[in-house]
N, C-alpha and C positions, 0 to 999 in steps of 0.2 A: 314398223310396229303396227298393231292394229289388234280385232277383235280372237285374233289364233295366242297374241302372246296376253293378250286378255285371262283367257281359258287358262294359261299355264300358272299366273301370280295375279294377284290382287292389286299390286299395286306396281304401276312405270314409272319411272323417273322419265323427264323429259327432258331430251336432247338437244336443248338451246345453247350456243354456246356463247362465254361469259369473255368479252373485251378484257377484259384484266390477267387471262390466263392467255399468257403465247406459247405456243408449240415448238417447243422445243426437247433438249439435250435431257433423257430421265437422269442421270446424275446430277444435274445442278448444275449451281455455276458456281465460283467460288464468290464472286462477289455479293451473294445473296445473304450471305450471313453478315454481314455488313452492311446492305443495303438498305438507306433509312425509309425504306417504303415499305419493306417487310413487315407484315402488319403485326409478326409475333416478333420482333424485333425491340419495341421497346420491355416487351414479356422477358425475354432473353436478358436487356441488361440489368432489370433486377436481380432477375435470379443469379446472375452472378456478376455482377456487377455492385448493385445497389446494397447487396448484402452484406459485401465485402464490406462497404463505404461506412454503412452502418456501425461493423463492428468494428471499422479505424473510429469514427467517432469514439467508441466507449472505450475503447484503448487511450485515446486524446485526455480520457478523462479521466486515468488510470493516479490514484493520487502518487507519490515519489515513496517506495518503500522504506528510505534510509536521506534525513534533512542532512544536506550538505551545511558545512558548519563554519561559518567565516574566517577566513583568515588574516584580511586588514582589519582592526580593532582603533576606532577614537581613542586620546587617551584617559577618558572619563571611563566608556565603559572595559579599559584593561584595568583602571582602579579598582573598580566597581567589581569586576568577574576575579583578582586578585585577592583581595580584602570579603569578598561574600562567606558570611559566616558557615552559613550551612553548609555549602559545600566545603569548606575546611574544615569543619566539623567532622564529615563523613573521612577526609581524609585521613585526619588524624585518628579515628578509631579504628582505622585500617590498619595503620603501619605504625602506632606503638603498643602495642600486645607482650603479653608475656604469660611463661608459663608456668611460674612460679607462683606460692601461694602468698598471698599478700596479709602482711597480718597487720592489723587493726586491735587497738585498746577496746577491750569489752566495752566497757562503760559508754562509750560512744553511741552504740548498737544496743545498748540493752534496751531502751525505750519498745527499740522494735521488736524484739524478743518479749519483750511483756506483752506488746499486744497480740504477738501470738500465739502466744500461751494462754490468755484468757480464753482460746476455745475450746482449750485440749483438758483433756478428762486427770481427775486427779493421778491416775496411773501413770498417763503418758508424761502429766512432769517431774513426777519421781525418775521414769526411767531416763528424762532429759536431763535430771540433776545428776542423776549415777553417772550419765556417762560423761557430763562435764566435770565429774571430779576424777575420773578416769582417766581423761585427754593431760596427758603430759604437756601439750602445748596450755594447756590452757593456766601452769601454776606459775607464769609470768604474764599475768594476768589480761593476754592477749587471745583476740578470735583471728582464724585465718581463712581465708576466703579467696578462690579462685577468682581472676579478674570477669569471667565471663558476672559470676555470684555477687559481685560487689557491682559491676554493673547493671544486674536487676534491682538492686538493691536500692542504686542512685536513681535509675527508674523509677520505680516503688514510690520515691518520694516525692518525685514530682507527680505522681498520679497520687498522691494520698495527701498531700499538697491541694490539690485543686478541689477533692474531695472536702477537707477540711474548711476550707473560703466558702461553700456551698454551703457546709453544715452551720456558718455563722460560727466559725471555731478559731478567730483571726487570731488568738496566741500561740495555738495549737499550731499555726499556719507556720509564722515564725519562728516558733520552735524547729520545725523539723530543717526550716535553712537553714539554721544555727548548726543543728546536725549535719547537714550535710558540708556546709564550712568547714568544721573540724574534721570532715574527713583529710582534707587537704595537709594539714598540718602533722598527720601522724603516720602517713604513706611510707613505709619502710622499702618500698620495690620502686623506683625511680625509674625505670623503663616503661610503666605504664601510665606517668603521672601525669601527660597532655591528654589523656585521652580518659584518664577520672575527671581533669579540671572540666575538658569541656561538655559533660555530663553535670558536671557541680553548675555551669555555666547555667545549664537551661533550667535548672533548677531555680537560682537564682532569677533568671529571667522571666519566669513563671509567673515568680512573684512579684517582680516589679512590676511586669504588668499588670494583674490580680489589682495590688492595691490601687495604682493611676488611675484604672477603671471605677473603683468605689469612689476615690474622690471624686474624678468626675461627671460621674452620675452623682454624685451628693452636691454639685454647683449645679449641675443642670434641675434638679430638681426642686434647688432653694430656690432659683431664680422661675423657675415656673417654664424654660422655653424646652427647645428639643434637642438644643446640639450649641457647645459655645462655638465662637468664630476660630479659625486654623489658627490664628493670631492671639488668640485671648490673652492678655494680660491680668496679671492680680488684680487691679480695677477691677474690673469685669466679675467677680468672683464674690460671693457674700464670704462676711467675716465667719459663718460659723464655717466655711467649706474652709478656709484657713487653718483653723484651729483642730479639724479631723488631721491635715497635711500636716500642724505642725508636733500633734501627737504621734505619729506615727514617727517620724526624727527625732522625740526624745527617745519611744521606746530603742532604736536604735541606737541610741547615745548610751542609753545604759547596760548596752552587752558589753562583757566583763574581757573576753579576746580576742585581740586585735584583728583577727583575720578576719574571724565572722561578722567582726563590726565595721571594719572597710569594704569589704567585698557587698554586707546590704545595705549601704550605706550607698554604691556607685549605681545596685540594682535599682533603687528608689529616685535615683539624683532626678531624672525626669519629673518627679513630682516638685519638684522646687520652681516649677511653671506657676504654681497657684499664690505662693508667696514672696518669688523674689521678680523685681519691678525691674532691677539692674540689667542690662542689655549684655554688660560684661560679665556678670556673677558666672557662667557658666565657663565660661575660658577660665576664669581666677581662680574657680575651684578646679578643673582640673590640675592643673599647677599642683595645687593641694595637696590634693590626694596623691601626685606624683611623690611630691615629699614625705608625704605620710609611709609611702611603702617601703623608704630607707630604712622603715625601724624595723622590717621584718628579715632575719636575720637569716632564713634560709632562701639561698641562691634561686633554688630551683621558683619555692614556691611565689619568691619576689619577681621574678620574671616575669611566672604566669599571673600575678597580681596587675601586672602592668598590661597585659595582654588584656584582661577582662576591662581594665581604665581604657583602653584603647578602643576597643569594641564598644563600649558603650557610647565612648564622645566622639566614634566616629558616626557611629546612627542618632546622636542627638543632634550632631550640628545638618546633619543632613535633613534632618526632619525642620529644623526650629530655621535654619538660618539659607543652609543651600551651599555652603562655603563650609569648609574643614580647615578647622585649626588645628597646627600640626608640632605649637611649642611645647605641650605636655611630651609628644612622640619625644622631641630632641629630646629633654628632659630624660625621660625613660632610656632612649639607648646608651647615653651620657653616661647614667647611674650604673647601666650593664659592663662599658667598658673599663668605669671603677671598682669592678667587682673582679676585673680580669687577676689581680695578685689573690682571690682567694682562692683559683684553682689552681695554683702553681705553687702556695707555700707551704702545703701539705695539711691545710686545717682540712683537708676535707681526704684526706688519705684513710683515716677509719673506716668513712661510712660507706664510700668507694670500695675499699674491700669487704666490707658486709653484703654489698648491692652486688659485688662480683660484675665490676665497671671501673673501665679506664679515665680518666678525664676526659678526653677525645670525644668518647662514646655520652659523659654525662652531658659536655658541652653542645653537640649534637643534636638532644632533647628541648635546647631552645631554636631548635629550627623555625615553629611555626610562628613563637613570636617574634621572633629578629625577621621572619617575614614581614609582617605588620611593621612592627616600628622602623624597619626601613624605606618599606612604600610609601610612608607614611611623610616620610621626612623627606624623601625623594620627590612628593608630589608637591611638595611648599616650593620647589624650583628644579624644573627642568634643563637645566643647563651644564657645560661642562665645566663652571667654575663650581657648582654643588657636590657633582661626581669628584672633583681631584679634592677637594676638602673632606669629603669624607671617607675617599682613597686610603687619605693622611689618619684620619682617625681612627682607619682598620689597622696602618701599618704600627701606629704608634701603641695599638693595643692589642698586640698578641696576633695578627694578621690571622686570625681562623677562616678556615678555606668554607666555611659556614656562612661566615658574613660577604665573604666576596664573590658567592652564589646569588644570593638575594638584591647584591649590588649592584649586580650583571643584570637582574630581571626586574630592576626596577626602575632602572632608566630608559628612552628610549634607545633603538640603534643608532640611530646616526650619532650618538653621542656617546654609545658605548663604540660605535668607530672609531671616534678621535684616541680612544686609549686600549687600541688594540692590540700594539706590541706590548704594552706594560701588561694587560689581562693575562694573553697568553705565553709570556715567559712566568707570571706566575705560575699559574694551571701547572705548567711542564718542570716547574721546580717547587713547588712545594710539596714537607711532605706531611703535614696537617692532613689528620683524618677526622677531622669534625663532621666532611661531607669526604663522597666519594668525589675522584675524578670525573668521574661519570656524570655526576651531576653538577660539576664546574661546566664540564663540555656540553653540557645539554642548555645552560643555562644560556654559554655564549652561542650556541649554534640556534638557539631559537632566535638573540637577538640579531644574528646577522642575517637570517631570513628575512629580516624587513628592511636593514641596511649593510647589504655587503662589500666586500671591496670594490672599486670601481677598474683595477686593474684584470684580467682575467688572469692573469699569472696569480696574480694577489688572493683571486675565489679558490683557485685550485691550491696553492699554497695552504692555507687557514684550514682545508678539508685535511689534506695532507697531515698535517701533524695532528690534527684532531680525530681523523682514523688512525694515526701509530696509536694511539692510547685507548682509545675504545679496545681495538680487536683483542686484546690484552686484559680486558673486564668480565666479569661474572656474567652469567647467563642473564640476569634481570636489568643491570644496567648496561649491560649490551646491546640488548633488546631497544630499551628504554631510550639511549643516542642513537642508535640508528635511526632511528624513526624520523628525527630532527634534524640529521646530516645527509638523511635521503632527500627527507623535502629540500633542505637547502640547495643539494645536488638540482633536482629537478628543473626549481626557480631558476638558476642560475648558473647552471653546467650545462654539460652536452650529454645526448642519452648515452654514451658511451661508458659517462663517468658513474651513469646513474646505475647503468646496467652491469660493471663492478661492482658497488657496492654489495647489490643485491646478489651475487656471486658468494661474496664472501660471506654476507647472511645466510644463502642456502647453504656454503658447506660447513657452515658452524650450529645452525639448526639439526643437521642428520647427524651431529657428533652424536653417538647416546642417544638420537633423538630427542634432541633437547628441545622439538618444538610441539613437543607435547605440553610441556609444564609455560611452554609462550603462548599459549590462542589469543587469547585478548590481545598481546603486543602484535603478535604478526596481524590480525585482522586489522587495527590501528594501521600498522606499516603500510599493506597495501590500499587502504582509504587513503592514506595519504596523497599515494603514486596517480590514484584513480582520478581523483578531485581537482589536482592540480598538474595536470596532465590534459591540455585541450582537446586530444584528439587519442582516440583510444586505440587505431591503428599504433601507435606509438607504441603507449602502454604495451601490446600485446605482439609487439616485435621486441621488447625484451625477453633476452632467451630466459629469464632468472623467474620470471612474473607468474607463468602458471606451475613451474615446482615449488612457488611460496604456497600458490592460492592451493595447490594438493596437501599441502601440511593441516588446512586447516580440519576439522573436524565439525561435525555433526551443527545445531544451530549458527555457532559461528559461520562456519560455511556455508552454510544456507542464506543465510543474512546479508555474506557478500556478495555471492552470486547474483542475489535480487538488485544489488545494490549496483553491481556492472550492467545488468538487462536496461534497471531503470536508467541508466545516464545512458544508455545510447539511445532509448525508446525519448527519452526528453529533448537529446540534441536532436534527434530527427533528420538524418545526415544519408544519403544514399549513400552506398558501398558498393563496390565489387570485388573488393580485395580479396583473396581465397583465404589469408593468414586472421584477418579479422574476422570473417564469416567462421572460418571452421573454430576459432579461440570464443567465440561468442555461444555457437552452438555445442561444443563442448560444457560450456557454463551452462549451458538451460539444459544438458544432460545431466549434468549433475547434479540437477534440480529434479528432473523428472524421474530418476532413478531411485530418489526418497520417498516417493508419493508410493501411500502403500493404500490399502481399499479404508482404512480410518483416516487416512487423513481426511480433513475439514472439505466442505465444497470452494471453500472460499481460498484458502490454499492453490488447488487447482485450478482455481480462476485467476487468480493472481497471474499466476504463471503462464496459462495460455495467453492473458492478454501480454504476456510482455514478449511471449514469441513473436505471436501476432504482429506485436509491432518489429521485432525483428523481420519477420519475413516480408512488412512491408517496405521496410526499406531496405532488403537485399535486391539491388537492380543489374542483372547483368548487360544491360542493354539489348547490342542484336543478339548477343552469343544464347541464342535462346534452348540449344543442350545444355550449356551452364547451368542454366536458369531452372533447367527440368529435372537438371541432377540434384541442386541444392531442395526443391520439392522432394523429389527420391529420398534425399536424404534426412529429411526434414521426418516424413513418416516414417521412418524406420527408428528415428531417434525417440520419436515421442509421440509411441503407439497408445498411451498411456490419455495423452487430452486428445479429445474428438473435435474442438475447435481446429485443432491445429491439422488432422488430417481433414478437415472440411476443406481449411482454406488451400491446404495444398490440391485440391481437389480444382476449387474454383481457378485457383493458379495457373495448373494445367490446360482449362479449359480458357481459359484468357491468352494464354502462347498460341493457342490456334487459331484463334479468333485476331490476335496481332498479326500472324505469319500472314493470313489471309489479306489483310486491310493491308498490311506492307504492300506483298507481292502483287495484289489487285488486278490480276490474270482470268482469262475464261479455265481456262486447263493447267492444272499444277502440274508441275515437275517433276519426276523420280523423288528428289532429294526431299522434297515441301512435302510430299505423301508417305516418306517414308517419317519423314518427323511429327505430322500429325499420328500416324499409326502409332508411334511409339509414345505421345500424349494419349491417345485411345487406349492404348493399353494399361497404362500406368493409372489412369482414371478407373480401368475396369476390373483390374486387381486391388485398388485400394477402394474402392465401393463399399465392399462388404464386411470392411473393418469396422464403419458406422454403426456403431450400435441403435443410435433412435430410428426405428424403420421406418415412419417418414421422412425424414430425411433423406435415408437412403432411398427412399424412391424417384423423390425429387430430383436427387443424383443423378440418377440414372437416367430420368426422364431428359432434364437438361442435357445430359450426353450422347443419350441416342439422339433427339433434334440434331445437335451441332452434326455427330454424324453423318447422318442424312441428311442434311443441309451442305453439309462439303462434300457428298457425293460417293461416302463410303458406306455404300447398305448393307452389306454386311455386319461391320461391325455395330452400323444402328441399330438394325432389326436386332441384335444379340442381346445389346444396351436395353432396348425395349420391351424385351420379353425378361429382362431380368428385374425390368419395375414390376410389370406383371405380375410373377413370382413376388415382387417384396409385398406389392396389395396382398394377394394369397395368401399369403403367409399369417396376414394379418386375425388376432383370434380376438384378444379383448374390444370390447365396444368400443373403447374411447380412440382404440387407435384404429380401429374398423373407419368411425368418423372422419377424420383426420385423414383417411386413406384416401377416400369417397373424392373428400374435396382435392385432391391430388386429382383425379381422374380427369373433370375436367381440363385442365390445364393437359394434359396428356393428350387428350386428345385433339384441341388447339394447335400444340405441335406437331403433331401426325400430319395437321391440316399444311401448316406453314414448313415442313422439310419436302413438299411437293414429290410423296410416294402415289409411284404408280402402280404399282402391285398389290400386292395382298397383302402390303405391310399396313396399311389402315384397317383394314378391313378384318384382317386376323385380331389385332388390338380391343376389335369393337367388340368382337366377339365374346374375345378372353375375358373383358369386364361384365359382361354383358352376365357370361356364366358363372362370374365369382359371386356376381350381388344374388343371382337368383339361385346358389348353393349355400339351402339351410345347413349341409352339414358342419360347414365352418362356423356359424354363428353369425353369419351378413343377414337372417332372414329377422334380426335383432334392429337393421335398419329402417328409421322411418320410413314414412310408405312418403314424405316427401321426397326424402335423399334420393327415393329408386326414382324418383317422377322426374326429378329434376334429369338424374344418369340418360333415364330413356331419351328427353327433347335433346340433350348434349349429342348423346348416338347420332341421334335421324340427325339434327343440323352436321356433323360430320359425315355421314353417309351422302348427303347431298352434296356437300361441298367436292368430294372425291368424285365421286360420278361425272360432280360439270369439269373436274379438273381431269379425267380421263376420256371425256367427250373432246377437250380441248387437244387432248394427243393423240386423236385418232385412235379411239379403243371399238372392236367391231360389238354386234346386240349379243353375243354370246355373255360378252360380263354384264351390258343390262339386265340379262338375266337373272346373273347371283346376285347384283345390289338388290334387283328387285325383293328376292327371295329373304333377304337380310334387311332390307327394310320392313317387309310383311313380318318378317319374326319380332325386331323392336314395334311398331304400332299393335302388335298382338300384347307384347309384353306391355306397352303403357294402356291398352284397351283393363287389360285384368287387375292394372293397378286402380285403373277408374273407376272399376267397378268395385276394390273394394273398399276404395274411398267411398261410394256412391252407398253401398251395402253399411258401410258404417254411420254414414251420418242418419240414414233412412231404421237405424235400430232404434230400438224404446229406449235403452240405459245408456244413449248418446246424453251427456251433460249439458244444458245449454250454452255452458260458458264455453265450449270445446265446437258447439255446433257451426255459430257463427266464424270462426277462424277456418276451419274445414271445408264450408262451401264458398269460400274465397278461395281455399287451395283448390279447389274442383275444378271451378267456375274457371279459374286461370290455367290449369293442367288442361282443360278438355278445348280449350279457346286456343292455345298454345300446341299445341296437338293438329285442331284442325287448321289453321293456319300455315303450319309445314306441310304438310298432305295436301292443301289446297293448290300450293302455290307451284309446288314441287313435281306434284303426280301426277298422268294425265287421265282425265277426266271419264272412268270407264262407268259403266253401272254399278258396281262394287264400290269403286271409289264414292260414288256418288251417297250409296246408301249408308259408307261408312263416316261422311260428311254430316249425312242430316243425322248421325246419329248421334254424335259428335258435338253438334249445336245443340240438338235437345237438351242431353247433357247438360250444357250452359246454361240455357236458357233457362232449366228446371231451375236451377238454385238461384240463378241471378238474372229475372227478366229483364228483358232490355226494354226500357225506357221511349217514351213516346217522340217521334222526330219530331225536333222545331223547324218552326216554319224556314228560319235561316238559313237551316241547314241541308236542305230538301235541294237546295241549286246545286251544293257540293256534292250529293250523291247522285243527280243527273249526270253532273260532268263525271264522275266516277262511271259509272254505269257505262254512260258513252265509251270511256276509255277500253274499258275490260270487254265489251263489246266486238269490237275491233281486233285485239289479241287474243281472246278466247271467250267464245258465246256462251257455251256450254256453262264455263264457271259463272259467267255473269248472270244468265238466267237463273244458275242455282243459289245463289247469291241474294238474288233481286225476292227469289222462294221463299229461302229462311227469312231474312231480315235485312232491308235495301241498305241499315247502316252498314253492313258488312264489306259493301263495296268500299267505303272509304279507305281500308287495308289493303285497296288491291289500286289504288290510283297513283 
């Protein structure tokens, strides 16, 4: 080289060559992608490595779509979750409904009728008079009302109730309990009358709460503090706060029927804290009140009387004391089974056929309370001399298959084990329809889930005859025991037995399609199978499991689904199974095949993260086609989330990146080349599924690297020119941005896949002409972004050159870098200048000016620096140098050398000296600190 190739380009690179680059093999080696000295190597394991890692974290932190639900229970809280009002509330207005109209005594209701009538125009109640003298029903001086009507009704008054305590209208308050009391008494439809009471209930409770609160704010207020103690006794309490408590118990003394005046009487009892001293008075009066309710003479509504006594002094003793007193309960069920001769000796044969009801059916209705006052009486002693004593008392009083439901679910097991032939020779002979079979068999099959037989002949025996009688029941209590004889199965059989059962649940579900009118139970069912089932290979080697879970429908089924992703993303368990993989991925399809363009984002997130965690722990090991297929598989299923074809993305490019580190060869194999090609490929068709086009370019950029790094240039360069295109492509600014900062990085790797050809250098180009093509909207880009593009260029430009110096390249390609270097310093020359043009304008802001000739100052310093260092030193170069520092030096004079410093830039000087005069004297020209950058 010399002054001829002067003449032809402006500017040479120089021919030094660089220790770090050995000459060798232009393919590569394979262990260079692995090699932890590869300087774009730790670049590599973010991008697919680190990203991945990342998005396991947020998957780690994925909350549980569906709370798994306990199954061993202390027996405090089976009391506690047995006895909870509310939710037997809810029960009971489920399952005692009716369709019939209920009729009610006017007079009852007229209150409410007057007041609303007082808004209606004198017309409207003429015409409400016409037509109540027109209603036939109404000349037996009764209204009739649909249970939904009579339900808003009792509603009504608890909200107009609390309305009234507000208005200071506390007789008005009272009143309307009263009313709603006498509903209870006049109910002609006895099919619905658990589920009036416990609406009357909250009624009532309304109000005992209502007043406790006035007293108590009327002690806290005499005595002047802010709160009595949990404890307060009468002491505690001024005489006038007494004498409010003890008016309000006469006013109650003086309701004229019985009902209304026990029943608010039991609402209020908690206010007898402020006047009674006695430690026992609350035991003694329940007793009381138990007695008191012999005087009311209908069965039904005596039962539910005792039911509301129970309820109350089972939250008062839980509040006051902590200890349940359970003599009132004895008392109560006592009373029930002397009541047993009044449904047998026909006193109740009229009303029965009025109500168009069996005895069976009417006995029945005290389900919920013979619940209660049995748990009740079962919790005073646990024991098997409590269970045969009260054995004795069901057998001696009408044995109803009602009571020996409750008797089953209120003991423990192991105790209802001691009497488990006597249990179930009853079940299997009686023919009491108080309860269904059904719910005999649900009752023992829940308790021997906690204690079963200890023989195994003995587990499978007890299943035995408790499926002859199920498979033999109605759709709903068929439903309803299996669910309870499966889990028992599960616990405590072999999946053989279990994977029968659920046999004979699918072919009795497809009768008629009877598992349309089941979602709720089948979904139930298989939670069951899921939760208590350690290992879900299990689960999903029963042949029965996924024709249950295709029954289910729409939300339900969705809800499961998530529900099997989340317990295997929780257990966290590596796989390889094909049966589990392909049963799993069928479930996240029939998740993804819901997702419509409305669904929520959050939805779609849900979901991708619980593949996600799927695909992280699907591991085939070495079988790394497995591995590539289940990815294959993985995008074709769930084209729908772009998470999920990313990571199948990074996936693929991880099998090559193993296969390499495995094998740790100079020269692959047929086999190893022919298995990464088919990762190349699969990477290169599913690229442009990627909708976010950064992304996709990043893709792509990562995979051309890897490519050319394992020695296959072809398909790099393909890779490569298809980021290209995705920059290209790019039109809105924001993703223009976004693009920009891609490039770098791209060309980094250009650097580190060690191309000797024209694969860098076409690259540099291609960008080169995207940013400086206004037709696409790049000329939208800051004039830093272009500044920064140009120095990224030339430091890659240089770096190819020394690394094609290093492999013997003849001056003919000095040539084109040269010519391609002279095009970028031309391009960052015209950026400088119209940075240099902008700041030097009058309608430059000053706030804008100062930031700008920092950008200059550093663009034209950063500029000359590579040119200096890089290019040899001709007359052009030279002039292009000092022009270059003026530049700098305009906007940012350099500063006076201290004395200190003056020794470092002699040794500097010295240095540059010695390997190139030329630079150092030009150097020494502009400004001697210069030299320090070159020592």
């Amino acid at each position: 080289m010399g002054e001829e190739a002067a003449r032809k380009y402006p500017l040479v690179l120089k021919r030094a060559k660089l220790g770090s680059f050995e000459k060798e093999d232009r393919r590569g080696k394979w262990s260079d992608v692995t090699d932890e000295s590869d300087p774009l190597h730790s670049i590599l394991k973010d991008k697919v490595g680190e990203s991945f890692t990342a998005r396991q974290r947020e998957v780690e932190g994925l909350q549980q779509v569906v709370d798994a639900s306990s199954k061993k229970t202390t027996r405090q809280i089976h009391v506690e979750t047995r006895l909870a009002w509310n939710e037997q509330k809810i029960e009971v207005l489920a399952k005692y409904t009716t369709e019939k109209d209920i009729p009610v005594h006017s007079k009852i209701v007229e209150d409410e009728v007057e007041r609303e009538s007082k808004i209606l125009s004198d017309a409207d109640r003429a015409r409400q008079k016409l037509e109540q003298l027109e209603d036939d029903k109404k000349s037996d001086g009764m209204s009739y009302f649909a249970q939904s009507d009579l339900v808003k009704h009792l509603e009504s008054l608890a909200t107009e109730l609390e309305a009234s305590w507000k208005r200071d209208e506390k007789v008005k308050a009272l009143r309307i309990v009263i009313q709603a009391c006498k509903l209870l008494s006049v109910i002609k439809v006895p099919q619905c009358y658990p589920s009036l009471f416990v609406l009357t209930a909250k009624v009532l409770d309304v109000f005992g709460n209502l007043v406790y609160e006035r007293i108590y704010q009327k002690a806290v207020e005499t005595l002047g503090v802010r709160k009595l103690a949990d404890n307060f006794k009468p002491t505690d309490v001024s005489a006038e706060t007494k004498d409010v408590c003890r008016n309000w118990f006469y006013k109650i003394a003086s309701i004229r029927e019985l009902i209304p005046r026990i029943l608010v009487e039991m609402a209020l009892w908690k206010c007898n804290r402020f006047i009674e001293g006695d430690e026992h008075y609350f035991s003694k009066s329940y007793k009381r009140f138990a007695m008191q309710i012999r005087g009311i003479g209908d069965p039904l509504l005596a039962i539910h009387a005792r039911w509301y006594l129970c309820h109350k002094g089972y939250d008062l003793d839980k509040e006051l004391s902590g200890t349940i007193n359970v003599e009132y309960a004895e008392i109560c069920l006592s009373d029930f089974y002397h009541c047993r001769p009044t449904f047998s000796d026909g006193r109740l044969d009229k009303f029965l056929q009025m109500a168009q009801m069996s005895p069976p059916e009417y006995i029945a209705l005290f389900s919920p309370v013979l619940r209660w006052l049995i748990e009740l009486v079962a919790f005073k002693s646990q024991t098997l001399e409590q269970l045969d004593k009260m054995i004795q008392d069901f057998r001696d009083n009408g044995s109803y298959a009602v009571v020996m439901q409750h008797l089953i679910g209120s003991f423990e097991g192991p105790i209802v084990l001691e009497r488990l032939p006597e249990i179930v020779e009853y079940i299997e002979t009686t023919t009491d329809t108080t309860c269904t079979k059904g719910d005999l068999w649900y009752a023992l099959g829940a308790a021997m889930i906690e204690s079963p037989p200890e023989a195994k002949q003995d587990k499978q025996n007890i299943l035995n005859k408790a499926w002859d009688d199920v498979v033999k029941l109605g759709a709903d209590d068929f439903m309803k025991c299996s669910g309870v004889w499966v889990e028992y199965s599960v616990f405590h059989l072999e999946r053989k037995d279990v994977d029968l059962l659920l046999r004979v649940i699918v072919e009795r579900l497809t009768e008629d399609k009877v598992y349309e009118t089941q979602q709720v139970r089948l979904k139930r069912l298989l939670v069951i199978v899921l939760e208590n089932w350690r290992s879900l290979t299990q689960v999903f080697s029963l042949d029965s499991f996924m024709p249950l879970l295709d029954m289910l429908k729409g939300d339900l089924k969705r809800n499961t689904c998530l529900h099997i992703l989340s317990l295997f993303a929780d257990r966290a368990q590596k796989t390889k199974d094909d049966v589990l993989i392909g049963s799993l991925v069928d479930v996240g399809r029939s998740l993804h095949d819901e997702l419509t363009a409305m669904s929520p984002p959050e939805e779609k997130k849900q979901i991708s993260m619980l593949m996600l965690r799927l695909m992280d722990n699907v591991s085939y090991e070495k079988d790394y086609e497995g591995q590539l297929n289940f990815y294959a598989e993985c995008r074709r299923s769930f084209h729908k989330l772009q998470d999920v074809i990313e990571e199948a993305i990074h996936g693929a490019v991880r099998l090559m990146q193993e296969v390499v580190h495995l094998h740790g060869v100079k020269s692959h194999t047929k086999k190893i080349g022919v298995f990464v090609k088919t990762c190349l490929t699969f990477v290169h068709i599913t690229i442009p599924s990627i909708r976010n086009r950064v992304e996709k370019a990043k893709l792509f950029m990562i995979t051309g690297y890897m490519a050319n790094a394992l020695g296959f240039l072809a398909q790099g360069e393909l890779l490569l020119k298809e980021c290209v295109e995705t920059i290209d492509a790019g039109r809105s600014e924001e993703v223009q941005t976004q693009l920009v900062a891609v490039q770098g990085p791209l060309l980094r790797y250009i650097l580190a896949s060690s191309c000797a050809d024209n694969n860098g250098t076409w690259v540099i180009r291609e960008l080169l002409r995207i940013v400086d093509d206004s037709s696409g909207g790049w000329d939208k880009l800051t004039s830093q972004t272009k500044a920064n593009l140009y120095l990224q260029s030339l430091r890659a430009l240089v770096q190819l050159h020394k690394h094609r110096i290093s492999l013997g390249e003849d001056d003919e390609a000095d040539v084109a870098f040269g010519d391609l270097v002279s095009e970028v310093v031309e391009l960052a020359m015209n950026e400088l200048k119209r940075k240099s043009d902008l700041l030097a304008a009058a309608s430059t802001p000053p706030a804008f000016a100062g930031p700008l000739k920092e950008q200059i100052s550093q663009f034209s310093f950063e500029l000359f620096l590579i040119v200096a260092r890089n290019c040899e030193l001709f007359d052009q170069t030279a002039a292009l140098l000092r022009k270059l520092f003026a530049v700098t030096k305009s906007v940012s004079p350099s500063p006076e050398l201290p004395d200190e410093a003056k020794a470092m830039v002699a040794r500097a000087e010295e240095q540059l000296m010695a390997s190139n005069p030329n630079l150092a004297i030009l150097c020494k020209e502009l400004d001697p600190m210069i030299l320090l950058y070159f020592s």
